[in-house]
C-alpha positions, 0 to 999 in steps of 0.5 A, spaced: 220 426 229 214 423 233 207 422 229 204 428 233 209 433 231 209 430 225 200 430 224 201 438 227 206 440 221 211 443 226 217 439 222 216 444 217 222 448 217 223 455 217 223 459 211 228 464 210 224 470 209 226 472 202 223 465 201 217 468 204 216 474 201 218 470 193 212 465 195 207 471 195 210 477 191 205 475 185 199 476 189 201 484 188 199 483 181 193 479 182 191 483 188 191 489 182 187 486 178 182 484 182 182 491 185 181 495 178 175 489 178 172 491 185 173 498 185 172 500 177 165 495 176 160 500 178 163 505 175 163 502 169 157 499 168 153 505 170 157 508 164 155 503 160 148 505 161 146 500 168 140 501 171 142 502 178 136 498 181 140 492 177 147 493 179 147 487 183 146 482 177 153 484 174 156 482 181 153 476 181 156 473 176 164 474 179 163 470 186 158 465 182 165 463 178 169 463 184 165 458 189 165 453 183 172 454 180 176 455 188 175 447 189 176 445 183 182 449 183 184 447 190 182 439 189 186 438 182 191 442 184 193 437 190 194 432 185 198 436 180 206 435 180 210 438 175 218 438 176 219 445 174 212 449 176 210 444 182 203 443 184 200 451 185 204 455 180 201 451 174 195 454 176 197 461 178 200 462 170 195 459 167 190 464 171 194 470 170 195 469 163 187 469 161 186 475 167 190 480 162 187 478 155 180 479 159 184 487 163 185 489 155 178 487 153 174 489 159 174 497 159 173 497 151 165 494 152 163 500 150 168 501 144 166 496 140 159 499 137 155 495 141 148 498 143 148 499 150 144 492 151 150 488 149 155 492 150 152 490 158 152 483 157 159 484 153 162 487 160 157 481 163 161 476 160 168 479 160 168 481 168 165 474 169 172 471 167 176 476 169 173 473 176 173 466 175 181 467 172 183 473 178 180 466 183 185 461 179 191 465 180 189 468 186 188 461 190 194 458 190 197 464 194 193 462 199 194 454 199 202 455 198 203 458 205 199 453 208 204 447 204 211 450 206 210 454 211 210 452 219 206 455 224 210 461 228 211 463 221 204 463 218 203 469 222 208 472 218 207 470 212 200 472 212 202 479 214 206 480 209 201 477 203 196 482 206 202 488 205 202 485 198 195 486 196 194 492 199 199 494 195 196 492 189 190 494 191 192 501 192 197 502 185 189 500 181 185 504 186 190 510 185 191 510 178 186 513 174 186 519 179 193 519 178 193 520 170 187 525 170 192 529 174 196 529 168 192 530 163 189 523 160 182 524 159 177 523 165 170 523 160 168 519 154 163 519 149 156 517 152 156 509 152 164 508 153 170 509 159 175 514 159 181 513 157 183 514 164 180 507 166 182 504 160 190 504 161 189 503 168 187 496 165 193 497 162 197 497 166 195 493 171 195 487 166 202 489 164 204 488 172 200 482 173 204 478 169 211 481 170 210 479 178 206 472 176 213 470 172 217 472 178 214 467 183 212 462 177 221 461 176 222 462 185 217 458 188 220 451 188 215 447 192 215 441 196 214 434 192 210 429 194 215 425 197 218 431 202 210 434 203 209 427 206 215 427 211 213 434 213 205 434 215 205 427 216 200 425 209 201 423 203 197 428 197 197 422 192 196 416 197 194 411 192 192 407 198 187 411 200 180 411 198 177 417 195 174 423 199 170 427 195 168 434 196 162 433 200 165 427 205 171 432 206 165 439 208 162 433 212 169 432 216 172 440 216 173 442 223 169 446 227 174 452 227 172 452 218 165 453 220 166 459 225 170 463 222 166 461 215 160 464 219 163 471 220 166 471 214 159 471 211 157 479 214 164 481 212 164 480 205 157 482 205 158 488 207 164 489 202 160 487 196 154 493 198 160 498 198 163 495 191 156 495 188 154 502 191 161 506 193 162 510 187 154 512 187 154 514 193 161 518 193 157 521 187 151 522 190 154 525 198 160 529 195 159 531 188 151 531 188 150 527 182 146 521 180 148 523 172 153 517 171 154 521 163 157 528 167 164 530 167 162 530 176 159 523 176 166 521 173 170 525 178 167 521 183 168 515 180 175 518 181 175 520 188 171 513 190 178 510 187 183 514 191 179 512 197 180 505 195 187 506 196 186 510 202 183 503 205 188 500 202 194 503 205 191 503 212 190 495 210 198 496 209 199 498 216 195 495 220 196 489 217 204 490 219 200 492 227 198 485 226 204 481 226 206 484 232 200 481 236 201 474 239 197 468 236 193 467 242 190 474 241 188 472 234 181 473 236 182 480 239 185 483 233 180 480 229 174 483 233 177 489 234 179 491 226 171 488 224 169 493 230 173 498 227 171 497 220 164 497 222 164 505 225 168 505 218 162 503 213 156 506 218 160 514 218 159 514 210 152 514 210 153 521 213 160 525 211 159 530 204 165 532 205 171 528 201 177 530 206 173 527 212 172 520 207 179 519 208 178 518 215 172 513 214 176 510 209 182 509 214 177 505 219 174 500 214 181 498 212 183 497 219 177 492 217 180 490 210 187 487 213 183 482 219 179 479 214 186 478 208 189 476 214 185 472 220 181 467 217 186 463 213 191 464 219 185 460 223 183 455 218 189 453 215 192 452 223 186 447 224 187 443 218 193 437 218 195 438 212 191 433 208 186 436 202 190 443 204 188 445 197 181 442 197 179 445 203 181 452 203 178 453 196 172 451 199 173 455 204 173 460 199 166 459 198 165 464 206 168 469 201 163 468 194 157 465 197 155 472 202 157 476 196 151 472 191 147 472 197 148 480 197 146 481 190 141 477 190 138 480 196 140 488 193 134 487 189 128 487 195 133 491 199 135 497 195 128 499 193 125 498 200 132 503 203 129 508 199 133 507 193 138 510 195 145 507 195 149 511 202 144 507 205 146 501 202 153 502 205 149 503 212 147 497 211 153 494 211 156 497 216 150 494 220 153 487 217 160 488 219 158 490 227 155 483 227 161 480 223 166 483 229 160 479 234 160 473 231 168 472 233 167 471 240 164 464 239 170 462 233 173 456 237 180 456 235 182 448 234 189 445 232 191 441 226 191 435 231 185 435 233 182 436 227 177 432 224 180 432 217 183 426 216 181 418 215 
């Protein structure tokens, strides 16, 4: 095998796609975590008692942690070598594991007779390390396609990550809907969540772990020595001098900063309608602002199930996705933000809950380019050396937009009339902008990268 083919990471063989899929099936429960997290935060503080003007401050927190911990995670685990867990799975246990002591602790703030100030910062604190864990186990996902996965596959590989998440997402979505149909309590006492949200907690605990072991004890990863040999780099040179975090930003290739740019409208865009979704399903389709009433809660409800429906079509059109050819990365890209964005905007004026379906359907279609694309685009620029490091800094396009959106919410809120449909219009209008940046992503191959000495 040349140098070239070697430094490009083509000499990576092909997986089976049993193998495919074992690298990425823990991400189900991950993704479930996280889904409960995003779709059940609003919610759940405006249970608590949250000033709607100050919901911004309770999702700083998560992707504050998640732009320190990523690169750490990404950089230590490049250094890490275990015989029987490898260099990414140690870290993927170890997250999954706090991510189900904080799922049981999270939805029981209000039950443990707190006044609703500390019952607030208790949720604060709870839904800070629930990010920061859901961040450590979710990263190294990402990381093992870009080790053990060669170019023609990584569309594949990617696709089917997105299927898996999406799939999680809508089993958390999904779930407290499903067992107020069944009888289980959809309203508490003031202060406290439903037993409704609490066991879906539960549950997506119980799964976390179950599909977290199964790619702990399948997954077996490339020691150094074959690493080496496939991509062309040594991960523990010793040889080499040190690269620190900074220097190895200074060298990412162009494609990182591009694509880092749309995703700063894009993940936007996402965080006003994490932070606003419930309210405004709420507000337009159960014509209420009252987060103690039995219509507040169904709302809370509804906007889960349309959490799943964005999911679903996530799903599918994350599977359209794998069937469109790799030089056309950049269309399917652009046209799923296009759609999403029309997606977002049409919110702002549905009141009927069965036309929400269909505005969630296209802001799915946005979902499943931004769970696929941007890593398919950065992990094809880089050679394979500092693999980890990069894409968990390349996490920080996902975590510093949404600080940025929180932060900016509290000027932004009050001057839309405080009113959060027009949040969600908002950020549709950041979602369009995202599909336009697209166009100026210069897709660069790991040869000509710029990423090693």
């Amino acid at each position: 095998m040349d140098e070239t083919k070697k430094k490009k990471g083509i000499g990576l063989p092909d997986l089976p796609k049993s193998t495919i899929w074992m690298l990425s099936i823990g991400f189900l429960g991950v993704q479930m975590a996280f889904s409960l997290q995003s779709s059940q935060m609003s919610r759940i503080f405006q249970t608590l008692g949250a000033d709607p003007t100050k919901l911004g401050f309770f999702f700083i927190l998560p992707p504050l942690a998640g732009l320190f911990v990523q690169p750490l995670v990404g950089y230590y685990s490049d250094r890490t070598w275990s015989k029987r867990f490898g260099r990414r799975m140690p870290y993927l246990l170890i997250g999954a594991i706090v991510s189900v002591i904080v799922m049981i602790l999270l939805p029981n703030s209000g039950s443990f007779g707190f006044s609703t100030f500390a019952a607030l910062w208790f949720g604060a604190i709870t839904i800070l390390f629930m990010d920061l864990s859901s961040n450590v186990a979710m990263q190294p996902f990402k990381m093992v396609v870009g080790d053990m996965v060669n170019e023609k596959q990584k569309s594949y590989a990617y696709s089917i990550q997105s299927f898996l998440s999406n799939t999680g997402s809508v089993l958390a979505t999904i779930f407290p809907y499903f067992l107020t149909t069944i009888g289980v309590a959809n309203i508490a006492n003031k202060g406290q969540l439903p037993a409704s949200v609490i066991i879906s907690f539960y549950v997506g605990a119980i799964v976390l772990v179950i599909f977290s072991l199964i790619s702990v004890f399948s997954v077996h990863e490339y020691d150094d020595a074959t690493y080496a040999l496939y991509h062309g780099v040594a991960l523990n040179d010793t040889s080499e001098p040190h690269v620190g975090i900074f220097s190895l930003l200074k060298r990412a290739p162009k494609t990182f900063w591009m694509v880092a740019l749309t995703q700063f409208f894009c993940w936007m865009a996402f965080q006003y309608l994490w932070t606003y979704g419930t309210g405004t399903v709420a507000e337009n389709i159960y014509h209420t602002t009252n987060a103690a009433s039995q219509a507040f809660q169904d709302g809370g409800n509804w906007y889960g199930v349309m959490s799943a429906v964005y999911a679903i079509s996530a799903v599918v059109w994350s599977l359209v996705l794998s069937k469109i050819p790799a030089n056309h990365n950049k269309l399917g890209y652009a046209l799923s933000l296009f759609v999403g964005a029309f997606g977002f905007i049409s919110v702002f004026f549905v009141t009927n809950k069965w036309v929400l379906v269909f505005s969630f359907i296209l802001i799915g279609i946005s979902w499943a380019g931004m769970m696929a694309y941007p890593f398919i685009m950065v992990t094809n620029s880089l050679n394979g050396d500092h693999m980890g490091t990069y894409l968990g800094l390349f996490n920080g396009s996902i975590c510093l937009p949404q600080i940025v959106a929180s932060v900016a919410s509290f000027a932004i809120y009050p001057l839309l009339g405080s009113e959060m449909k027009s949040m969600i219009l908002l950020a549709g209008i950041l979602m369009l902008i995202g599909a336009i940046s697209v166009f100026a992503i210069k897709e660069i191959d790991g040869v000509n990268a710029n990423v090693a000495d």
